[in-house]
LOGU-552681 format. One line per field, with one value per residue (C-alpha): x, y, z; residue number from 1; residue in three letters; chain. Coordinates in steps of 0.1 Angstrom, whole numbers. Example, Ala and Ser with C-alpha at 12.3 -4.5 7.8 and 13.67 -1.06 7.14 Angstrom:
! residues 2
x <- c(123, 137)
y <- c(-45, -11)
z <- c(78, 71)
n <- c(1, 2)
res <- c(ALA, SER)
chain <- c(A, A)
END
This chain:
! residues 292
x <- c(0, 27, 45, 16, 7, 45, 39, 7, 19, 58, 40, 27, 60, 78, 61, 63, 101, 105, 83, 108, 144, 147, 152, 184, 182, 151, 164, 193, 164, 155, 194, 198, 221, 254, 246, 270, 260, 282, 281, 306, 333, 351, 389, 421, 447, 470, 457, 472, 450, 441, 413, 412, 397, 413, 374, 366, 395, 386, 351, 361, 384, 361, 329, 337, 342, 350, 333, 340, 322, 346, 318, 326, 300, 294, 283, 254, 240, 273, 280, 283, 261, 295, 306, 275, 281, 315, 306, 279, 312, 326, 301, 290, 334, 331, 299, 316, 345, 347, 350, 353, 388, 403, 426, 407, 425, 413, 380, 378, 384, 362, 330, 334, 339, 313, 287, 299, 299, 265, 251, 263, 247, 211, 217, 221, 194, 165, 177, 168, 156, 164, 176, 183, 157, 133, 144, 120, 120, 133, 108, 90, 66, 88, 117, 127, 155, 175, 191, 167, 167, 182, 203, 232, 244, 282, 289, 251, 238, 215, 229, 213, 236, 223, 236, 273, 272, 256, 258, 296, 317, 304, 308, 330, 360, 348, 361, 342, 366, 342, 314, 339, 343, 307, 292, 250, 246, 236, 253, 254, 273, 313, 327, 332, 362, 387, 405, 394, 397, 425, 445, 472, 457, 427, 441, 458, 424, 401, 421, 420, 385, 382, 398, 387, 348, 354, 373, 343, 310, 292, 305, 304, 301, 303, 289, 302, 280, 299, 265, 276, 259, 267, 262, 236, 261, 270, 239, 224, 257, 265, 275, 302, 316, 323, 281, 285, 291, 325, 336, 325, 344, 375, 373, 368, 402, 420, 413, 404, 433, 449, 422, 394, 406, 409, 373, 366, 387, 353, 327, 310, 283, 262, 234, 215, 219, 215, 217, 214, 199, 198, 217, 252, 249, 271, 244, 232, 248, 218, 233, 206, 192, 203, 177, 183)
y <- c(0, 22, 16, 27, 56, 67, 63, 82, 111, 113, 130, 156, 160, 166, 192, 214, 203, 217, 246, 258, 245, 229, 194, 191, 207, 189, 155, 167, 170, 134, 122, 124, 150, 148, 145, 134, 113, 122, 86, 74, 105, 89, 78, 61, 79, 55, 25, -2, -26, -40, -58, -90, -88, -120, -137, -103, -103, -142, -132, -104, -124, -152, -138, -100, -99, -69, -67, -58, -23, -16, -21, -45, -66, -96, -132, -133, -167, -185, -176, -213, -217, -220, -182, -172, -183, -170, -139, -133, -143, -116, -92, -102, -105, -66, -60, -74, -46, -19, 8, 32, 23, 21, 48, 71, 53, 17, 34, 45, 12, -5, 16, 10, -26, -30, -9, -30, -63, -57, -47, -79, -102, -81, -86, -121, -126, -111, -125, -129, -95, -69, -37, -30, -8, -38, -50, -19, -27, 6, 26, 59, 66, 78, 54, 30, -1, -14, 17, 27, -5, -9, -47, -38, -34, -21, -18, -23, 4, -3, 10, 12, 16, 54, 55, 43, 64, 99, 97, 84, 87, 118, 139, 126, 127, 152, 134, 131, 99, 79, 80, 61, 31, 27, 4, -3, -27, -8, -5, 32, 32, 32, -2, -25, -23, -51, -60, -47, -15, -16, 18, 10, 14, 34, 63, 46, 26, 63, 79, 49, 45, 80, 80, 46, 63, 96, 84, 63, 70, 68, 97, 120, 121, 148, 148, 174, 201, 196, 197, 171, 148, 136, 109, 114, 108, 146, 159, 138, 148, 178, 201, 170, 180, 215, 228, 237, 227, 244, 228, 195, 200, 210, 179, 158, 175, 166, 127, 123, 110, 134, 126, 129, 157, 174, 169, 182, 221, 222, 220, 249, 235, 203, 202, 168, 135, 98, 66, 33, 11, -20, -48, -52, -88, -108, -125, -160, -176, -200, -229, -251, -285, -315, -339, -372)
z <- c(0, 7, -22, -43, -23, -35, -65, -68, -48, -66, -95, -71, -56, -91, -101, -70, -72, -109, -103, -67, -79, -116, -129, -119, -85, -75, -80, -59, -30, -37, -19, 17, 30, 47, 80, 109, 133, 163, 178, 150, 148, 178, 172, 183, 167, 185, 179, 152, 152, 117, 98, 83, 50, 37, 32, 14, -10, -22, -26, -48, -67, -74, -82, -95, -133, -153, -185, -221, -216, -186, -162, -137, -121, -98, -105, -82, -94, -90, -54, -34, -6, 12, 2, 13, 44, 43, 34, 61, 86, 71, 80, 111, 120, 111, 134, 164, 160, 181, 152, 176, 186, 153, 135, 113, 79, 95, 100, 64, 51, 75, 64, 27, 31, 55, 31, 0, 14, 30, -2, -18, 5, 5, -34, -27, -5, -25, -55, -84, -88, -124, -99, -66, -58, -62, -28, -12, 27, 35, 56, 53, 28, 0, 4, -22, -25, 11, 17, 51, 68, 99, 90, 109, 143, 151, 190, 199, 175, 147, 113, 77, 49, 44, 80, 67, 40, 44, 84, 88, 53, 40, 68, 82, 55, 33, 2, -29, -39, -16, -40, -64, -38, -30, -47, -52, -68, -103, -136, -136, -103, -97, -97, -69, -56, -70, -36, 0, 14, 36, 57, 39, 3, 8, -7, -40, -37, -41, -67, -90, -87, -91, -124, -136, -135, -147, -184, -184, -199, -175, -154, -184, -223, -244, -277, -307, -292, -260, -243, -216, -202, -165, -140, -114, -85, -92, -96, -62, -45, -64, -31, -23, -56, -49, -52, -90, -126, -130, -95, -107, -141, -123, -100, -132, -149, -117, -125, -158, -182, -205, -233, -216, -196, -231, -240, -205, -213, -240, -215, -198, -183, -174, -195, -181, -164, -164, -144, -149, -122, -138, -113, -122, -125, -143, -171, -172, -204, -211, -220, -248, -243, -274, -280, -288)
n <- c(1, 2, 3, 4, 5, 6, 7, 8, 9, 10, 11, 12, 13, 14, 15, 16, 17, 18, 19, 20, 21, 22, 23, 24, 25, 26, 27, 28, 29, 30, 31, 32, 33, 34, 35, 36, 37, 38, 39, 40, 41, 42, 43, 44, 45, 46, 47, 48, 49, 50, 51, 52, 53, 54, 55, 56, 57, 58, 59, 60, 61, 62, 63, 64, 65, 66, 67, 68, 69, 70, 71, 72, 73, 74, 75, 76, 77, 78, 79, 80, 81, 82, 83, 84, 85, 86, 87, 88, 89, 90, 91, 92, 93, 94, 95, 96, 97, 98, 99, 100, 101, 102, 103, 104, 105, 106, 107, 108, 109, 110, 111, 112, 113, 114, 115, 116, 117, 118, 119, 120, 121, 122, 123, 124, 125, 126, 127, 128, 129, 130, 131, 132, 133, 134, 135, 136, 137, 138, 139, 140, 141, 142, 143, 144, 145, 146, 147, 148, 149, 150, 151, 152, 153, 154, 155, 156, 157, 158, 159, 160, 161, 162, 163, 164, 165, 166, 167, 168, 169, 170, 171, 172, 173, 174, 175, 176, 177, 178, 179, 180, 181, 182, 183, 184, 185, 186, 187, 188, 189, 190, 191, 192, 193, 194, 195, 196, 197, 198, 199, 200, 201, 202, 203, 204, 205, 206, 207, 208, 209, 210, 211, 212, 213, 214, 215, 216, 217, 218, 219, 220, 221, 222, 223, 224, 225, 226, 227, 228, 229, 230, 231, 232, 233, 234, 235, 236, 237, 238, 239, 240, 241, 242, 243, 244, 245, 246, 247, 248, 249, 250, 251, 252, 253, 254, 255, 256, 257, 258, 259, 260, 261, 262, 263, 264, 265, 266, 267, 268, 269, 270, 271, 272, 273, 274, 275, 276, 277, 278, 279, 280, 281, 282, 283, 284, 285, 286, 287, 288, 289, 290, 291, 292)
res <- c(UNK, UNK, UNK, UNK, UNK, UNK, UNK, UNK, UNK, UNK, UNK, UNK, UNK, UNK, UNK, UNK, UNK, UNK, UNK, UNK, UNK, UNK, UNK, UNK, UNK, UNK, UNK, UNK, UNK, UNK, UNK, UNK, UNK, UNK, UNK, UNK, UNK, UNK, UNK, UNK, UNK, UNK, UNK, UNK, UNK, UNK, UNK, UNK, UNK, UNK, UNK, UNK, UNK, UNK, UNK, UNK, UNK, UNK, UNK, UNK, UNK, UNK, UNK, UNK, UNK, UNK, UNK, UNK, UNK, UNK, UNK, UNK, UNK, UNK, UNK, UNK, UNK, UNK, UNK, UNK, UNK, UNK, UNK, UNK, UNK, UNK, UNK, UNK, UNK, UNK, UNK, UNK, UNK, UNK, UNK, UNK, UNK, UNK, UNK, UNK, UNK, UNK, UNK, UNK, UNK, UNK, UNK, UNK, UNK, UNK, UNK, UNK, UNK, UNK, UNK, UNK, UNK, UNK, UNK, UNK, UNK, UNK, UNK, UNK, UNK, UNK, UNK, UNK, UNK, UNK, UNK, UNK, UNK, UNK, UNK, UNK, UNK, UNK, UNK, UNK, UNK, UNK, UNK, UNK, UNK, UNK, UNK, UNK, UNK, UNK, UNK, UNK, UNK, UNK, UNK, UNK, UNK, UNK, UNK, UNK, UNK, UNK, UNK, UNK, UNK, UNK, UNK, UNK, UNK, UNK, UNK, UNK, UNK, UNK, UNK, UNK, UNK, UNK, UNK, UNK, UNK, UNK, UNK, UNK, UNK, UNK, UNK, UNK, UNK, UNK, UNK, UNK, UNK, UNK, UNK, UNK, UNK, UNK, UNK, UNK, UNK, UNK, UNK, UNK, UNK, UNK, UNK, UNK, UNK, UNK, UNK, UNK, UNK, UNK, UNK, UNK, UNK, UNK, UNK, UNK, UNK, UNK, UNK, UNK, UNK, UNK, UNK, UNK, UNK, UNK, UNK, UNK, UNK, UNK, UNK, UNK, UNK, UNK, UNK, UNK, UNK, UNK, UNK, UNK, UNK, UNK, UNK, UNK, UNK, UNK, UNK, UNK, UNK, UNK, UNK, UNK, UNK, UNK, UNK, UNK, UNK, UNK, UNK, UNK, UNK, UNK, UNK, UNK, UNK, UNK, UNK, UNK, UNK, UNK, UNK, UNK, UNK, UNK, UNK, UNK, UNK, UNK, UNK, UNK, UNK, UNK, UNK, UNK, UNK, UNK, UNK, UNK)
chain <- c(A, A, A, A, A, A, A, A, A, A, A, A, A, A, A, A, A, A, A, A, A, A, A, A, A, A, A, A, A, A, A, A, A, A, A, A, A, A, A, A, A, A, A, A, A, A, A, A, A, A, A, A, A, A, A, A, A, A, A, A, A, A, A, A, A, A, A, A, A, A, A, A, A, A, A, A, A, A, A, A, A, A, A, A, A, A, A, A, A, A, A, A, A, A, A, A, A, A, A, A, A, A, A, A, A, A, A, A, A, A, A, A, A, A, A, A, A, A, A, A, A, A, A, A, A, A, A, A, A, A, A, A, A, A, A, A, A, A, A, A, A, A, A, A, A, A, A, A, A, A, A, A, A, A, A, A, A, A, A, A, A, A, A, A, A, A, A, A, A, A, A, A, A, A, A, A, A, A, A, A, A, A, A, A, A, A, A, A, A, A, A, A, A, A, A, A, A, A, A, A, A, A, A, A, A, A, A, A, A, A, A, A, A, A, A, A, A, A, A, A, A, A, A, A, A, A, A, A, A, A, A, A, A, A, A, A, A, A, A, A, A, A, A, A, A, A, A, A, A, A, A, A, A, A, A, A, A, A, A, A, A, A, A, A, A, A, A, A, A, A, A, A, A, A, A, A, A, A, A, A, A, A, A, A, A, A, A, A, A, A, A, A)
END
């Protein structure tokens, strides 16, 4: 019932949105803000204690496949029962850490592998589904996907990914690189990452990603009129990206390669956006039955 009275009222909502603040900026309202939550911004700066993320890594290495259209995506209907269950270890191994006493770099790492792994194994619970945002348990009236549930508890607090994300990581690093390490499950959003997070490589780990997205076409593409046209990530998280088009371009420029930072010197302005929410599944090669 919910779910349709959504749907009924979105309309509504759109055209009061377009009619105050614009396409662009409306759909900007639609993504939560950045909002710390002051439980998780405690630290050890002493502490050197480390995470296992050995489980992680095989995961990764088994059932993550990059593509021919540079899009990697995971084999969700050949993860064992076994990796399952290995997997949920891994989780609940990461739930039973106390976050709080970690180094800030350890806590970095810890976040995104927690958010991506979690995502995983919702994907792989609801399966098979054609997008994430079919798995809608999230509460409130006009929420959508798993994003608002409440699956995780880290040192007896309850957590939803949009916790992990726009409560803890945006906040509290300030660095538009995380967007490139989060992962959602959809083809139109940054790659999984290929190995764990770790302290040690977290910040090779964000600039890679980083550049990997932005030369591809998903982040932006700019036809002969130059008249780009831009992910959704920056238009949802625009004010993470510096709060305007020529910030955005600039932060592109610092990434891109030298071709496509080329292409970028042409472009004034962001002229639309696009996203593709499809799951980034690895597809079922049907394999055909011989008769005798």
């Amino acid at each position: 019932m919910a779910r349709k009275l959504r749907i009924l009222l979105l309309p509504c909502l759109m055209v009061v949105g377009l009619f105050v603040s614009g396409f662009a900026s409306f759909d900007a309202l639609l993504a939560p803000d950045a909002e710390s939550i002051p439980r998780w911004n405690s630290f050890d700066p002493e502490s050197t204690t480390t995470i296992k993320v050995k489980n992680w890594n095989l995961f990764l290495k088994n059932y993550r496949e990059e593509s021919y259209d540079g899009i990697a995506r995971i084999a969700y209907h050949r993860v064992s029962l076994n990796d399952r269950l290995v997997l949920r270890d891994f989780i609940e191994q990461l739930q039973s850490i106390s976050v709080s006493k970690l180094n800030r770099k350890e806590q970095l790492a810890y976040w995104i592998n927690l958010y991506n792994a979690t995502t995983v194994q919702i994907v792989l619970d609801h399966m098979p589904i054609e997008s994430i945002r079919d798995i809608d348990i999230s509460p409130g009236l006009f929420a959508s996907g798993p994003w608002g549930k409440k699956l995780l508890r880290v040192e007896g607090e309850k957590l939803s990914l949009n916790d992990i994300e726009h409560g803890i990581l945006r906040p509290g690093w300030k660095d538009p690189r995380i967007h490139y390490a989060l992962n959602c499950a959809s083809l139109g959003c940054p790659d999984i990452p290929k190995k764990a997070i770790t302290a040690k490589n977290s910040d090779s780990q964000l600039t890679f990603a980083a550049k990997h997205f932005i030369d591809h076409p998903r982040a932006i593409t700019i036809p002969e009129n130059n008249e780009a046209i831009v992910s959704s990530i920056y238009v949802w998280f625009k004010e993470d990206f510096g709060g305007s088009d020529a910030a955005i371009l600039d932060h592109m420029r610092t990434y891109a390669s030298k071709e496509k930072k080329k292409a970028l010197m042409n472009v004034r302005s962001l002229e639309s956006h696009r996203y593709d929410w499809n799951l980034n599944a690895v597809p079922v090669v049907a394999t055909a039955s011989t008769g005798s």
